[in-house]
MITI-749724 format. One line per field, with one value per residue: residue number from 1; residue in three letters; z, x, y of N, C-alpha, C in turn. Coordinates in nm, 3 decimals, m for minus. Layout:
BEGIN
num: NUM ...;
residuo: Ala ...;
n.zz: Z ...;
n.xx: X ...;
n.yy: Y ...;
ca.zz: Z ...;
ca.xx: X ...;
ca.yy: Y ...;
c.zz: Z ...;
c.xx: X ...;
c.yy: Y ...;
//
This chain:
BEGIN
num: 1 2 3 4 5 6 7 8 9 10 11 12 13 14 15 16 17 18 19 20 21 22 23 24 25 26 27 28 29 30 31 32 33 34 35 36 37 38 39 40 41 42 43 44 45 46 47 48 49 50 51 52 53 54 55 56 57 58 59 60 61 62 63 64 65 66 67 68 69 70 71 72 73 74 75 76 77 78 79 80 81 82 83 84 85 86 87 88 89 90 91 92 93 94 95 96 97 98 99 100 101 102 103 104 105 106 107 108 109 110 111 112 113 114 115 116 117 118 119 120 121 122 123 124 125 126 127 128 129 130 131 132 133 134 135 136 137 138 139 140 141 142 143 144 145 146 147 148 149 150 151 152 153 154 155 156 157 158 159 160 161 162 163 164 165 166 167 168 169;
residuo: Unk Unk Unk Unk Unk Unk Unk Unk Unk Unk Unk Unk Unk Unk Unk Unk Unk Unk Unk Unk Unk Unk Unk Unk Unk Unk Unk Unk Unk Unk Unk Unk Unk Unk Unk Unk Unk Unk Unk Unk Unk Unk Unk Unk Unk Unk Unk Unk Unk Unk Unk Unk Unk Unk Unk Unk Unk Unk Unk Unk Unk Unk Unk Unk Unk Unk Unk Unk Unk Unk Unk Unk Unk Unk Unk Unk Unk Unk Unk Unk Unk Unk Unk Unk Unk Unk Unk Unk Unk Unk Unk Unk Unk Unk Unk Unk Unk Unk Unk Unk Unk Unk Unk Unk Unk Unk Unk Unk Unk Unk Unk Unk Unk Unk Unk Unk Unk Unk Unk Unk Unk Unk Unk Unk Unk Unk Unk Unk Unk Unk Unk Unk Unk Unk Unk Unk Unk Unk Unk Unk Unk Unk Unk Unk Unk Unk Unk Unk Unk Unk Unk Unk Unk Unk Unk Unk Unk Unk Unk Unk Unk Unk Unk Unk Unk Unk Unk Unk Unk;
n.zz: m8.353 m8.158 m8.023 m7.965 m8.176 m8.374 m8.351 m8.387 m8.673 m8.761 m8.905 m9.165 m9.245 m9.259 m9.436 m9.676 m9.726 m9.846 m9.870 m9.630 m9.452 m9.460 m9.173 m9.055 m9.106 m9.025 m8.756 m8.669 m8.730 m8.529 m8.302 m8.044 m7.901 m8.123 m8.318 m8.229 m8.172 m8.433 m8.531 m8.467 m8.552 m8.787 m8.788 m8.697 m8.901 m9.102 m8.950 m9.011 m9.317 m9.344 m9.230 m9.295 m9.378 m9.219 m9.333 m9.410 m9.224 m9.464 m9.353 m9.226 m9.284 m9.384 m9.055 m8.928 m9.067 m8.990 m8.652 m8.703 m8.805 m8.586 m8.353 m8.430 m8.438 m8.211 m8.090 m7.868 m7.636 m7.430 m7.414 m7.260 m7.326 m7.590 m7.608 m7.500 m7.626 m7.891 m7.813 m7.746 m7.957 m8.218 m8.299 m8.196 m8.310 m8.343 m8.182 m7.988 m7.979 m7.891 m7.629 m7.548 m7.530 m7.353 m7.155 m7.099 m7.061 m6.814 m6.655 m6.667 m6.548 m6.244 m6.168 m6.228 m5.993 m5.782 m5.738 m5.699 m5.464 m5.330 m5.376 m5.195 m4.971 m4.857 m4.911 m4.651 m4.389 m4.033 m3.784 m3.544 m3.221 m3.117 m3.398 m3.365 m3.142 m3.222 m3.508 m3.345 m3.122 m3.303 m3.404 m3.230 m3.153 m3.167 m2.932 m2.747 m2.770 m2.718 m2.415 m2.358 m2.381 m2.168 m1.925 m2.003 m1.913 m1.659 m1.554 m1.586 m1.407 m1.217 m1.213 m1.205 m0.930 m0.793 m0.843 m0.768 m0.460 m0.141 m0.037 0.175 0.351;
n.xx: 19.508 19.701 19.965 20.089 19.943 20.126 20.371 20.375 20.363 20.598 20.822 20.728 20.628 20.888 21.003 20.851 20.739 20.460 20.300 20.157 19.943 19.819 19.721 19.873 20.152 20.079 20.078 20.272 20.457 20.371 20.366 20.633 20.729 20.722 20.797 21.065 21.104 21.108 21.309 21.540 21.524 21.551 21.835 21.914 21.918 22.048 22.291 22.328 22.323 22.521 22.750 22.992 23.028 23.236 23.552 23.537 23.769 24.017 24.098 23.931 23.692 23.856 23.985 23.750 23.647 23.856 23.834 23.613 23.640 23.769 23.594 23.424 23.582 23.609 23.419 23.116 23.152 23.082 22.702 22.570 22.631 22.635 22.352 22.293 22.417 22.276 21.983 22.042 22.199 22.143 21.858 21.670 21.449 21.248 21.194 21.064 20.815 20.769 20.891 20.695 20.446 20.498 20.503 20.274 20.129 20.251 20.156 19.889 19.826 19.942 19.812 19.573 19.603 19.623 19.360 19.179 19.337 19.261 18.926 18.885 18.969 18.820 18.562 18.580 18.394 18.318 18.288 17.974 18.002 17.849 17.839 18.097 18.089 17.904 18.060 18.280 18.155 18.056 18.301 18.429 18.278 18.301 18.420 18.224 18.016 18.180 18.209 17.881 17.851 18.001 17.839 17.616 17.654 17.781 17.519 17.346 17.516 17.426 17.166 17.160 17.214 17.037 16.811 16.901 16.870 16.997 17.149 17.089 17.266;
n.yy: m0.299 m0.555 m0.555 m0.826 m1.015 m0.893 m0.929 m1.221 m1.167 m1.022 m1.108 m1.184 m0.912 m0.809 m0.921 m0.964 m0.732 m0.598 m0.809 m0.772 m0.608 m0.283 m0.185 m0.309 m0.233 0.045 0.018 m0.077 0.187 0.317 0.216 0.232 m0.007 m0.230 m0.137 m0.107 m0.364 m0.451 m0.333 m0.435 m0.727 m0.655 m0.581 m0.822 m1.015 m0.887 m0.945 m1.231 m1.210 m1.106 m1.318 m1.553 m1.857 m2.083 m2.193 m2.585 m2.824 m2.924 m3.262 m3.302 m3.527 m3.770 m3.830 m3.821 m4.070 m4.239 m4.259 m4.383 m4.651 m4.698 m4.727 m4.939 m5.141 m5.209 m5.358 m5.406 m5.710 m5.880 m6.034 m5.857 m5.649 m5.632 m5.611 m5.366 m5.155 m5.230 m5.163 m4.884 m4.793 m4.894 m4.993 m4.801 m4.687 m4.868 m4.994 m4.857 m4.842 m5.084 m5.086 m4.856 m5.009 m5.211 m5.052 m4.953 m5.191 m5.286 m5.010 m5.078 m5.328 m5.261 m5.046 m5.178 m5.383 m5.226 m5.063 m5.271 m5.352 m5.118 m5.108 m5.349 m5.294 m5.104 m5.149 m5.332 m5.416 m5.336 m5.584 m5.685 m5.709 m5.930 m6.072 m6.175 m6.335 m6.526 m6.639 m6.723 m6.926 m7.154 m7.214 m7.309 m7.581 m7.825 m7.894 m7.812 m8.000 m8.250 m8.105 m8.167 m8.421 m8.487 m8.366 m8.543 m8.819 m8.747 m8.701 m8.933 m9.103 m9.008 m9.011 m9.317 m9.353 m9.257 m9.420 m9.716 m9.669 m9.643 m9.937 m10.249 m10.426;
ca.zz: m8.360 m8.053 m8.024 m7.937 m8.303 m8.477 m8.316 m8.459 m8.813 m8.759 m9.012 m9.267 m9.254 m9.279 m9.565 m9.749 m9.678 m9.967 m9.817 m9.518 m9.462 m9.392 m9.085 m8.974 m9.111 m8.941 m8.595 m8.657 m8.721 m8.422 m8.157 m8.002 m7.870 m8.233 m8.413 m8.166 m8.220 m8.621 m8.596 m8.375 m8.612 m8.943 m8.733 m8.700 m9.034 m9.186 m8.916 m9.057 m9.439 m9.336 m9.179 m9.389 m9.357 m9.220 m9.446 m9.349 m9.263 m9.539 m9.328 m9.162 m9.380 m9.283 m8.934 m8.876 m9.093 m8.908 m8.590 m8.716 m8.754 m8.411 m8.324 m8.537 m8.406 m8.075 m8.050 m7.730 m7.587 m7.361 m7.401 m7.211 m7.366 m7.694 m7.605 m7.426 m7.749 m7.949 m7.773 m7.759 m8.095 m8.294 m8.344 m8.084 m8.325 m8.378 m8.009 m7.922 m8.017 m7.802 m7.480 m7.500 m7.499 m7.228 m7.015 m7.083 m6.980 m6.681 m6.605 m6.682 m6.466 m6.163 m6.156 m6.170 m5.838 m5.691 m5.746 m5.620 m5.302 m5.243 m5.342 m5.066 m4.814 m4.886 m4.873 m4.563 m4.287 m3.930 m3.767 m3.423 m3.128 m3.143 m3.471 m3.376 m3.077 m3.320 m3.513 m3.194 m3.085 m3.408 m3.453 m3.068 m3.208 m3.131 m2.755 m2.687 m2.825 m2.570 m2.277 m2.343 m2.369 m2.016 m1.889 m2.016 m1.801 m1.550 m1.557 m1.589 m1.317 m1.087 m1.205 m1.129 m0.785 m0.700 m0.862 m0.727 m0.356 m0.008 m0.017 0.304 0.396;
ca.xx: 19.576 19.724 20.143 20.132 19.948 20.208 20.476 20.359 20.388 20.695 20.915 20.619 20.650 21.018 21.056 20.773 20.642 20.386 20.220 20.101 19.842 19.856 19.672 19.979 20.250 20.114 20.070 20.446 20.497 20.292 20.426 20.772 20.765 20.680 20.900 21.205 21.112 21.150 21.473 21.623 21.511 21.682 21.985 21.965 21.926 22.147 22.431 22.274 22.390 22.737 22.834 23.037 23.037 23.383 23.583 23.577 23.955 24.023 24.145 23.846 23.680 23.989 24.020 23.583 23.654 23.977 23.802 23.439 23.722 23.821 23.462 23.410 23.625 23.596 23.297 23.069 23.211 22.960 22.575 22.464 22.706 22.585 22.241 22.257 22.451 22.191 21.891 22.088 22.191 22.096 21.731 21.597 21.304 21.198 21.193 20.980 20.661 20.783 20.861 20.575 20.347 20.530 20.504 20.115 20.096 20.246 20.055 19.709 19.784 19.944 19.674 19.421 19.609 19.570 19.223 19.159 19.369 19.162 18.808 18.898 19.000 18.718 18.481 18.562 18.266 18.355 18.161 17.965 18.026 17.732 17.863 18.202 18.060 17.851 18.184 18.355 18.097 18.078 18.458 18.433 18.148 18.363 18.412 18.083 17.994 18.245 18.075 17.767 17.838 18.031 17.678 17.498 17.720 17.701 17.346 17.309 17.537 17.318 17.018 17.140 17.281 16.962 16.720 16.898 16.866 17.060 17.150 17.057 17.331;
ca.yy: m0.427 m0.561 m0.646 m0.981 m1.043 m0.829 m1.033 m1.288 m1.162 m0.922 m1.181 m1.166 m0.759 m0.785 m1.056 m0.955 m0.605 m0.565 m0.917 m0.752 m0.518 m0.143 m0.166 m0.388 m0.146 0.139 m0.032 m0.062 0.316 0.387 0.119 0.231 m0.124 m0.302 m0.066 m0.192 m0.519 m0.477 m0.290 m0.543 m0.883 m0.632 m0.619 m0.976 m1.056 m0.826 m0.998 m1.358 m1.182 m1.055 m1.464 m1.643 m2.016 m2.134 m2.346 m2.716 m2.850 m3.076 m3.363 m3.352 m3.666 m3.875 m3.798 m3.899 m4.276 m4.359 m4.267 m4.464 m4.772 m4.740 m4.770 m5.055 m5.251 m5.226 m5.356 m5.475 m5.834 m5.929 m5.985 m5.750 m5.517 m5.633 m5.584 m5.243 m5.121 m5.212 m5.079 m4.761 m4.718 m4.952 m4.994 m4.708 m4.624 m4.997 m5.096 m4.759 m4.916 m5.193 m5.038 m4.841 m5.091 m5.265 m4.980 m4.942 m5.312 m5.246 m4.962 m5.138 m5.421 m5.201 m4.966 m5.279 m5.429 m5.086 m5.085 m5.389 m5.344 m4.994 m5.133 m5.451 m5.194 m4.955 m5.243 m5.411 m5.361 m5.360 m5.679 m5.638 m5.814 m6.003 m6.172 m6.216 m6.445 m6.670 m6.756 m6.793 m7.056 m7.174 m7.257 m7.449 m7.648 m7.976 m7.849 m7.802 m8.150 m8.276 m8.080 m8.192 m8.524 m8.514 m8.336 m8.657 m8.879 m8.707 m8.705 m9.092 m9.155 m8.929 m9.082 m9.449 m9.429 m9.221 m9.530 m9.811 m9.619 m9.718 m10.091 m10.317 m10.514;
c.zz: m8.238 m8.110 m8.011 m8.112 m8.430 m8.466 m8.420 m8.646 m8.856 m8.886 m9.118 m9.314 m9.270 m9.427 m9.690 m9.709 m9.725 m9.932 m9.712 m9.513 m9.413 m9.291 m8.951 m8.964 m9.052 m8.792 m8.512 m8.623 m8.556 m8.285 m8.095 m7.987 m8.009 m8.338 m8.371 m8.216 m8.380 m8.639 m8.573 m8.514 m8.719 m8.881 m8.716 m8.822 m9.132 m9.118 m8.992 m9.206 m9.467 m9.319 m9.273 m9.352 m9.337 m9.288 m9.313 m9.363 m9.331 m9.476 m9.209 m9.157 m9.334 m9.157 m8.889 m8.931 m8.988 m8.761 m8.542 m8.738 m8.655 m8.347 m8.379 m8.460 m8.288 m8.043 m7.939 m7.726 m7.542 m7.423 m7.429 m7.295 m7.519 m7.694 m7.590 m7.554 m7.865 m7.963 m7.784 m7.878 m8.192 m8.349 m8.257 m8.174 m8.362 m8.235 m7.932 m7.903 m7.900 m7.665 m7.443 m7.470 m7.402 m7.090 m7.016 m7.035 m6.860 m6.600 m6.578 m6.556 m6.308 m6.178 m6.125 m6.062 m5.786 m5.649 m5.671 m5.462 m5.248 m5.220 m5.193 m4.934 m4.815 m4.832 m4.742 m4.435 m4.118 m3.895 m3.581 m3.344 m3.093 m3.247 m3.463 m3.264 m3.143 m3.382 m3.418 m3.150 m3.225 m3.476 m3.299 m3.047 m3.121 m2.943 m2.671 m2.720 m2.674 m2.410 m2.280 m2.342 m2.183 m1.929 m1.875 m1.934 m1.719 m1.471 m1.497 m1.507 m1.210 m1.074 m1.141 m0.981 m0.746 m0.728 m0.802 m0.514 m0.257 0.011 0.149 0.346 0.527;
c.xx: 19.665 19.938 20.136 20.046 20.024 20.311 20.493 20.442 20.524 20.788 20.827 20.672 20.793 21.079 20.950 20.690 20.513 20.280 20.119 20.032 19.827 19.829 19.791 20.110 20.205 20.077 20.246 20.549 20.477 20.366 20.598 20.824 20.799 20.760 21.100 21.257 21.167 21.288 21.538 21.605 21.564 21.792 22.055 22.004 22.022 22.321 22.434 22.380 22.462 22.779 22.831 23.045 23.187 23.454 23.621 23.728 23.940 24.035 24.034 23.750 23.782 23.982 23.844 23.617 23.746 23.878 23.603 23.508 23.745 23.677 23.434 23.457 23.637 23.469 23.255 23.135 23.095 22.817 22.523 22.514 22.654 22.445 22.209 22.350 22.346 22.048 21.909 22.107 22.168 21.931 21.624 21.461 21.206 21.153 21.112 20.846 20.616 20.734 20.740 20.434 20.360 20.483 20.331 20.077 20.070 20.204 19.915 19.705 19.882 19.885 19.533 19.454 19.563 19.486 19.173 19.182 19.256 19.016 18.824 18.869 18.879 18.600 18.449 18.456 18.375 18.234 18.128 17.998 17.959 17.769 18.001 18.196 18.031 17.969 18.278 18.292 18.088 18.235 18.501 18.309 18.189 18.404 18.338 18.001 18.031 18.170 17.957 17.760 17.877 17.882 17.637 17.528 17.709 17.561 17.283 17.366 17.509 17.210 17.035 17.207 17.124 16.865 16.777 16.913 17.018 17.065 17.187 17.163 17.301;
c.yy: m0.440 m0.651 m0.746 m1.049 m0.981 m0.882 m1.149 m1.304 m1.046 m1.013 m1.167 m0.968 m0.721 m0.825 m0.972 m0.819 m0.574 m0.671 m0.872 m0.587 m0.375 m0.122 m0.195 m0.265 m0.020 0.171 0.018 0.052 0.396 0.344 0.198 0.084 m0.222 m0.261 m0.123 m0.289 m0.577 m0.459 m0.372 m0.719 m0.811 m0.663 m0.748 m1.078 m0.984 m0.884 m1.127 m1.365 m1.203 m1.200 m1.496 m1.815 m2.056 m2.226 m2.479 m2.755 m2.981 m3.191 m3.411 m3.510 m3.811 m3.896 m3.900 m4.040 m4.311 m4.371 m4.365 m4.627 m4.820 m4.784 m4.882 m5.180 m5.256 m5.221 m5.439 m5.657 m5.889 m5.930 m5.910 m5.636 m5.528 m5.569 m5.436 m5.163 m5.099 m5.162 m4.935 m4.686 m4.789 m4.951 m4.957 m4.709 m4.818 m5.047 m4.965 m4.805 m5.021 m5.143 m4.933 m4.889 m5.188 m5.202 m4.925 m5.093 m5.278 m5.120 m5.013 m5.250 m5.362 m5.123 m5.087 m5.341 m5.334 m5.065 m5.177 m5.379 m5.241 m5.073 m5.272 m5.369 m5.137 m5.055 m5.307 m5.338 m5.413 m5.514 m5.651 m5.757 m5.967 m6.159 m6.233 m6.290 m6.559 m6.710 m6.789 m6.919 m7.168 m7.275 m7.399 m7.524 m7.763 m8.004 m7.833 m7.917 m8.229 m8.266 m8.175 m8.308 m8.590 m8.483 m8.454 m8.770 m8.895 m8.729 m8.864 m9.153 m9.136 m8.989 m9.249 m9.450 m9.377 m9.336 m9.638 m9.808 m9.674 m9.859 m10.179 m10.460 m10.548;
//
């Protein structure tokens, strides 16, 4: 049998000797360590015996009301002071339920921004040069309109001086 399962049951073998199994009691005999251990938890229990319970001072009773008066009546002013009073000691196990389901909110929905921000980031592709010309031309659509209309101008005021030639005054 190994000490750390006799440990275990060392209060069993103390309280109740007759409960526990010979194999146990003569681990006990055998152990130096396990045998220590026993003498040491009688010693404890036999100091446990000897303590007497101190007498309470009568005027104790008195002394806790007057001072649960003073409390009483000096109670929170403010609000907040009301409020933070009552979270505190008032109705801590009623409002547990609460704030823990507040604070699983706000976990669920900071963790789902998080997410979000990463998959975005994670997601984004570099773009090649190639395509970051086409929306460049693309975006100066209205500029190149322009041009091309000056071009056509151009064009038509080339074409009529050269059709109506050198005039013969």
């Amino acid at each position: 049998m190994s000490c750390q399962k006799l440990n275990s049951k060392l209060a069993d073998l103390l309280l109740a000797p007759e409960s526990v199994p010979a194999e146990m009691q003569r681990h006990v005999e055998q152990c130096a360590g396990c045998s220590r251990e026993l003498a040491e938890l009688r010693a404890t229990m036999g100091l446990l015996d000897d303590w007497a319970v101190p007498e309470a001072n009568p005027f104790f009773d008195a002394r806790l009301l007057s001072r649960l008066r003073v409390e009483e009546q000096a109670r929170p002013v403010t609000f907040w002071e009301k409020w933070k009073a009552r979270l505190t000691y008032g109705s801590s196990l009623r409002m547990q339920p609460l704030m823990a389901g507040a604070l699983g909110v706000v976990i669920l929905v900071g963790g789902g921004a998080y997410a979000d921000l990463s998959w975005q980031s994670y997601h984004h592709t570099e773009e090649s040069a190639a395509v970051r010309d086409l929306q460049s031309l693309d975006g100066n659509d209205q500029v190149f309109q322009q041009l091309d209309s000056i071009d056509q101008s151009a064009a038509q005021d080339n074409q009529g001086s050269a059709t109506s030639g050198p005039s013969s005054d």
